[in-house]
C-alpha positions in Angstrom: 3.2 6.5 18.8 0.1 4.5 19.0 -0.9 1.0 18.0 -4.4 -0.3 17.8 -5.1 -4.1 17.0 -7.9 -3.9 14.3 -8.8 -6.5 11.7 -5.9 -8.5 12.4 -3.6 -6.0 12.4 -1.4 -3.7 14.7 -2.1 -0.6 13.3 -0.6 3.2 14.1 -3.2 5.6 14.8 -2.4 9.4 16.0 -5.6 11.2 17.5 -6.3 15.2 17.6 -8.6 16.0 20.6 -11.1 18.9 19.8 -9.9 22.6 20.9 -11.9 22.8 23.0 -12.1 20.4 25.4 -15.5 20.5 26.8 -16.7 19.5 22.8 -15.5 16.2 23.4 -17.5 14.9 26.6 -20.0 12.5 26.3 -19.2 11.9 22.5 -20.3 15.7 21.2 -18.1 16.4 19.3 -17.7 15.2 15.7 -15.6 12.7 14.5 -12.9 13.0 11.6 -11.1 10.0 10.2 -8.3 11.0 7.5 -7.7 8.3 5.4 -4.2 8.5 3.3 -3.3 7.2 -0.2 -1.2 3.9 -1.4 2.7 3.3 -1.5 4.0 7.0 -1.4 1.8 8.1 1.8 1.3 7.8 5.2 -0.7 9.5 7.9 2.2 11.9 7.6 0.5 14.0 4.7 -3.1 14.8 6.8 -0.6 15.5 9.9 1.1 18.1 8.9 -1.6 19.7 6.7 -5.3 19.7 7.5 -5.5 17.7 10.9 -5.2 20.5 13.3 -7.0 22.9 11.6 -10.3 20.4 11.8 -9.2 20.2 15.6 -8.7 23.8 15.8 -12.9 24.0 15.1 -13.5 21.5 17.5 -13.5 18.0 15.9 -12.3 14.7 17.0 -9.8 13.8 14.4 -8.3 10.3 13.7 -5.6 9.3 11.4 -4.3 5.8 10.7 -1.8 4.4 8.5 -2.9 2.0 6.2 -2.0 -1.9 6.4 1.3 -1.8 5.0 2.6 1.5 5.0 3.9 3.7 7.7 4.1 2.3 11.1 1.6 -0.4 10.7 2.1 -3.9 10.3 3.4 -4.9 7.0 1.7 -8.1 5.9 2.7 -9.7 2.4 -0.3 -10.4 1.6 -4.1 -9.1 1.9 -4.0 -6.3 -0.1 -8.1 -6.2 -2.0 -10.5 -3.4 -1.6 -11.9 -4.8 1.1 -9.1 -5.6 3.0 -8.6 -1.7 3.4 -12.7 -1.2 3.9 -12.6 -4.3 6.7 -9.5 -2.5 8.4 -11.3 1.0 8.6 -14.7 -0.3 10.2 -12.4 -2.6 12.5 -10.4 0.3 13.4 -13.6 2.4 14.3 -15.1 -0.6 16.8 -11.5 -0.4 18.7 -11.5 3.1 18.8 -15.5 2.7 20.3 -16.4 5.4 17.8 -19.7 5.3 17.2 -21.6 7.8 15.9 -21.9 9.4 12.2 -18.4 10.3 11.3 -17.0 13.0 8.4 -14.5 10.8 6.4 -11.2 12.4 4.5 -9.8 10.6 2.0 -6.6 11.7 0.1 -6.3 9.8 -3.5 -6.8 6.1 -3.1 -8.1 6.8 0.7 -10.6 8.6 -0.9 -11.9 5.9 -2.5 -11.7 4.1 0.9 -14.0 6.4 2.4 -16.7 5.5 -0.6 -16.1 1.5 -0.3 -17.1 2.5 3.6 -20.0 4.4 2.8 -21.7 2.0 0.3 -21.4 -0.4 3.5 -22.4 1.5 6.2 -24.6 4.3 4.9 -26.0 5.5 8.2 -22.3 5.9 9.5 -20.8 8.1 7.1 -21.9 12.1 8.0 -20.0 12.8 5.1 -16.9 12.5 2.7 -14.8 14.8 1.3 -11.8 13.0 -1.0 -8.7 15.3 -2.7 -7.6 13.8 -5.8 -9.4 10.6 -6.4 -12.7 8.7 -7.5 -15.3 6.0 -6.8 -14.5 2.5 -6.4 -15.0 2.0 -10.2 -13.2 -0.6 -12.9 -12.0 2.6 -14.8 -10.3 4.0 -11.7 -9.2 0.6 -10.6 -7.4 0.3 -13.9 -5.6 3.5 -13.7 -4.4 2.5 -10.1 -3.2 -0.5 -11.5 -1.4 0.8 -14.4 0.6 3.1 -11.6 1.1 0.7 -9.3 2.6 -2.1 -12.6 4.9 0.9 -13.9 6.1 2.0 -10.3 7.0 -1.8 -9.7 8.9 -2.4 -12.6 10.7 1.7 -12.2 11.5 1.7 -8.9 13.9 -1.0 -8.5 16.4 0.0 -11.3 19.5 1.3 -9.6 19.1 4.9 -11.1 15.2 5.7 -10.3 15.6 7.3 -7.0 18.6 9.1 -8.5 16.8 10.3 -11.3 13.6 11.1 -9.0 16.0 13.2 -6.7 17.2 15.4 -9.6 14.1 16.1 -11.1 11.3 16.4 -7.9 13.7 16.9 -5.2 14.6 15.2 -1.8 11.0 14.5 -0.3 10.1 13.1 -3.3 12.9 10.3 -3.4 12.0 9.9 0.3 8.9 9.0 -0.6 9.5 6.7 -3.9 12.2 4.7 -1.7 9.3 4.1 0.5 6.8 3.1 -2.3 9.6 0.6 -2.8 9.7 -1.3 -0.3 6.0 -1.4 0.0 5.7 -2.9 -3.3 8.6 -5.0 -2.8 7.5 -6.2 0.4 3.7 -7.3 -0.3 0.7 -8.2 -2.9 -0.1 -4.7 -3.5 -0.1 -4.9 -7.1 -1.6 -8.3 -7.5 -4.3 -8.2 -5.3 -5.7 -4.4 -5.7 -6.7 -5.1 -9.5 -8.3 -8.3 -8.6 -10.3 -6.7 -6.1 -14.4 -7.2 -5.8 -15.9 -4.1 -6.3 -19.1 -2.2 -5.6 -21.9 -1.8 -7.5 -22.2 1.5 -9.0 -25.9 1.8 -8.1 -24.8 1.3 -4.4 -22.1 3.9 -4.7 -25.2 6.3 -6.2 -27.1 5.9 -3.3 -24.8 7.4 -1.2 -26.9 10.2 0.0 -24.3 12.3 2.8 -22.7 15.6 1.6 -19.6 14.7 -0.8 -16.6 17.1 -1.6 -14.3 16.2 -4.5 -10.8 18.2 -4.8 -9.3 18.1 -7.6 -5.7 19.9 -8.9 -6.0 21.4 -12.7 -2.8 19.8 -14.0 -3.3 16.1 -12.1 -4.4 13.8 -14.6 -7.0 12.3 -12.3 -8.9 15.6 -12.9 -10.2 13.3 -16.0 -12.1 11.4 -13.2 -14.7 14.4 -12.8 -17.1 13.3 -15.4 -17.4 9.5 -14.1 -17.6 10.9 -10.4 -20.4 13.3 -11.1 -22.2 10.7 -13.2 -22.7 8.4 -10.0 -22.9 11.5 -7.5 -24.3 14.4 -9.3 -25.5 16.3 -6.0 -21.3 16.4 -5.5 -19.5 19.5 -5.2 -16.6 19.2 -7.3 -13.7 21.7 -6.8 -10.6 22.4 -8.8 -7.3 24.5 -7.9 -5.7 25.3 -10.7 -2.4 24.9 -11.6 -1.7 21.7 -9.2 -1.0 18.5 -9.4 -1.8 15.3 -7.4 0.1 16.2 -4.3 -1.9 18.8 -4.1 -2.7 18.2 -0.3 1.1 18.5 0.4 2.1 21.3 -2.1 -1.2 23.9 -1.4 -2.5 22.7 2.3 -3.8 26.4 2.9 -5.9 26.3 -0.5 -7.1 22.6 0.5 -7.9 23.7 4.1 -9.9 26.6 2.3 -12.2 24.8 0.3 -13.1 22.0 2.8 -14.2 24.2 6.1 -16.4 26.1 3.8 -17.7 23.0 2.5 -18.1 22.0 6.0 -19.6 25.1 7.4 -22.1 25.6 4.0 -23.0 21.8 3.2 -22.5 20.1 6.4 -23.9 22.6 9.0 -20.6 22.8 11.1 -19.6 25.8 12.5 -16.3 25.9 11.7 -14.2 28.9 10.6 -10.9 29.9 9.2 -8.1 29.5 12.4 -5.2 31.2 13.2 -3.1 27.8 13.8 0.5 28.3 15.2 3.2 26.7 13.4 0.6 25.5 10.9 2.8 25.0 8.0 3.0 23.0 4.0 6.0 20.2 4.1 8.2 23.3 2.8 7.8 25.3 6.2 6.1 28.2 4.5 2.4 28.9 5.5 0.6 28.5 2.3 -1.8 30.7 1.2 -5.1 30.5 -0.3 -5.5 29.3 -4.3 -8.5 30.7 -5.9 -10.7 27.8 -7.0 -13.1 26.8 -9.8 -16.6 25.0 -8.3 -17.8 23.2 -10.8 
């Protein structure tokens, strides 16, 4: 395991070095920073699902854990929007990464990826986010309706019980660790409180962006304000999936981004055959058709 002090902070950060190892000399080859999503996630998710295969066609690839979750530090406090913006572009200078990186964001680190955009325009090579939205009050009031109603669920002596029976093992696992980050911090008083972005800076945003969305997650309803402030977007849906739909359908997600990388993004990048490339259930998971929209 890795730690990086950044912001403050000791964070964990696991690196992928490029296939091939001549691509990274002398900073050629492209950079890829996976960003994960609040309470239930960690770096985990982009680990075991689309980090090698973005290695495999020959990019750098950088995963953290976000302040509080995972393996780094655990503050109790310091939890705004731009506490997670300031710990991404302080993670980059102590990495010394500095050219135009491709950001991946997963639901909330999604929206991460936009917040560092909107700052650092001439960074950001482009962003493709599964299951999320722009920094907007709308979105920011959904997050904090989830984050209020997990904070008052969790704790009650039957919720993990009740989780286990009806979404299985993994999916306690993860709500027992949602717990104690909610427990443990200012998560849900300082996220809805947090400054955020203009909309016409988010607009200007002007690098390639991918938005994945699954048919049956209710933040599917965030298309229409998403393509309002970027409608040169490609926006993506695979149906019959929900918001874990990195986890539960990593062959359709891995799909859909290296052809978005290879057809908007001018990487040549391909479909690889990845050993032991696997979903959290050990099965390889197959392509889902998808609806571009």
């Amino acid at each position: 395991m890795s730690t990086v002090r950044a912001n403050g902070l000791s964070v964990h950060v696991e690196q992928l070095a490029p296939a091939d190892a001549d691509a990274g000399r002398h900073g050629a080859a492209p950079t890829a920073v996976l960003i994960h999503g609040l309470t239930t996630d960690t770096l985990a998710s982009w680990y075991l699902t689309l980090a090698q295969p973005l290695a495999a066609n020959r990019l750098r690839v950088i995963m953290y854990d976000l302040r509080g979750h995972g393996h780094t530090e655990r503050p109790p406090a310091g939890y705004a929007f731009d506490d997670f913006v300031n710990d991404l572009a302080a993670l980059l200078a102590a990495l010394d990464v500095t050219g135009p990186i491709h950001l991946f964001g997963n639901s909330f680190g999604g929206t991460i990826a936009i917040g560092y955009a909107v700052r650092h325009p001439g960074r950001v090579a482009a962003i493709a986010a599964i299951e999320s939205s722009p920094p907007t009050a709308t979105w920011f009031a959904r997050v904090a309706q989830q984050l209020e109603h997990a904070a008052a669920y969790l704790p009650l002596d039957h919720a993990l019980a009740e989780i286990r029976a009806e979404r299985g093992e993994l999916a306690s696992r993860r709500a027992r660790t949602a717990r104690e980050v909610l427990a443990a911090t200012s998560l849900v008083r300082d996220l809805p409180a947090s400054r955020l972005p203009a909309e016409e800076s988010i607009a200007a945003i002007d690098c390639p962006v991918l938005w994945v969305y699954g048919g049956d997650s209710p933040v599917v309803g965030m298309v229409p304000e998403a393509r309002r402030l970027l409608p040169r977007a490609r926006f993506v849906t695979v149906p019959g999936q929900r918001h874990s739909l990195l986890v539960d359908r990593p062959g359709a997600v891995r799909d859909i981004v290296l052809s978005w990388l290879r057809e908007e993004c001018g990487l040549p990048v391909g479909l690889p055959n990845i050993t032991g490339f696997s979903g959290h259930d050990g099965q390889d998971q197959p392509s889902a058709p998808a609806t571009a929209h």
